[in-house]
C-alpha positions in Angstrom: 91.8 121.8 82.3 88.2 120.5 82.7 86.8 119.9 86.2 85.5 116.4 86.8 82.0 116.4 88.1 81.2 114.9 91.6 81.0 111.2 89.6 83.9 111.6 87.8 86.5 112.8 90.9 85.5 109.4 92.5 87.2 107.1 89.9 90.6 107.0 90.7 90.1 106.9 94.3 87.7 104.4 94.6 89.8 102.0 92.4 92.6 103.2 94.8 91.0 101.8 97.8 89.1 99.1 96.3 91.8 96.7 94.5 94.2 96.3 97.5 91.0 94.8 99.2 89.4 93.0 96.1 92.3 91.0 95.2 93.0 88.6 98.4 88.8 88.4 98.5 88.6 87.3 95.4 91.6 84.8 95.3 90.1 83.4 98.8 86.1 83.3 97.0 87.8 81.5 94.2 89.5 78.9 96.3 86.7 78.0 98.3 84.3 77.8 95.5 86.8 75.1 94.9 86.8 73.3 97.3 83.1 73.5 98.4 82.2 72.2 94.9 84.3 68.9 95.3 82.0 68.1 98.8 79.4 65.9 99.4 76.5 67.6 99.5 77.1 69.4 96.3 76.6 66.3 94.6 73.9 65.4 95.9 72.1 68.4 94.8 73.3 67.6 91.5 72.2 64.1 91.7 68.9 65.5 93.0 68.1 67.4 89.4 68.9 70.9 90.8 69.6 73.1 88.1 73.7 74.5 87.8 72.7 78.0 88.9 70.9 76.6 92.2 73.6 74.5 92.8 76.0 77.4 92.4 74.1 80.0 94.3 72.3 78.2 96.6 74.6 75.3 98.3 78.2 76.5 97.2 78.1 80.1 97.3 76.2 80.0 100.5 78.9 77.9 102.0 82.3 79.6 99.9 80.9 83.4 101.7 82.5 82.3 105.0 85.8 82.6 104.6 85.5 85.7 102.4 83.5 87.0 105.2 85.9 86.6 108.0 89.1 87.9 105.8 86.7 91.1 105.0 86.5 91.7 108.3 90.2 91.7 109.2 90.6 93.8 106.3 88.0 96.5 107.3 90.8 98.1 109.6 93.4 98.0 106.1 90.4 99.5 104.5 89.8 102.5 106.7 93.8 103.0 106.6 93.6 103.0 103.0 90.8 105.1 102.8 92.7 107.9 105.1 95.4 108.4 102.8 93.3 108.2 99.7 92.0 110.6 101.1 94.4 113.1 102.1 96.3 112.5 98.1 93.0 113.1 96.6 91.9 115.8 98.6 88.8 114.7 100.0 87.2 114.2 102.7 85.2 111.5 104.5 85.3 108.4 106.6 89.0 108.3 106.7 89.7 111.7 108.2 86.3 111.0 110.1 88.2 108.1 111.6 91.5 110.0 112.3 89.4 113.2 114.1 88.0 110.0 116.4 90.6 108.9 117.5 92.4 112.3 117.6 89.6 113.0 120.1 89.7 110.1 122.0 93.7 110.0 122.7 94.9 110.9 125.9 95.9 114.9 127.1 99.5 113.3 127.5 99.7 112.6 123.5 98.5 115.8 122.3 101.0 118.0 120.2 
């Protein structure tokens, strides 16, 4: 069997962790590019001669990022769960079991086993 090299290990667990997390982002991005683009003020760029790109980029994406934004934030603590038992199947180490030492650490006397 060939070993990986450092690059190569990190495939499978990065794609392990990332799709869980990509999928609801993306479906949320995708609605509210939507719905931003049916507004007001996108038209008016467009009646204004702004070019698709700048439209796209500049007055939807800027205003679609929100709600991605807050969702990404309540998935950070999915992320870090994720990223624990990624982790411990792939044999690695790093924020995940950095996490779990933390808390380990910071849990009362009383809990300890």
């Amino acid at each position: 069997m060939i070993n990986p090299s450092p690059l190569q290990g990190l495939i499978l667990p990065v794609i392990t962790v990332a799709i869980p997390i990509s999928a609801p982002l993306a479906q949320i991005l995708l609605r509210s590019i939507d719905q931003i683009s049916t507004q007001p003020f996108v038209a008016v760029a467009r009646a204004k001669g702004a070019s698709a790109s700048r439209v796209l980029w500049r007055h939807v994406m800027r205003n679609a990022l929100l709600p991605v934004l807050n969702v990404a934030g309540l998935l950070l603590g999915e992320l870090i769960a994720g990223a624990l038992i990624t982790e411990t199947v792939f044999g690695l180490s790093g924020i995940g079991q950095l996490t779990q030492q933390a808390v380990n650490n910071q849990m009362s006397p009383y809990y300890r086993r």
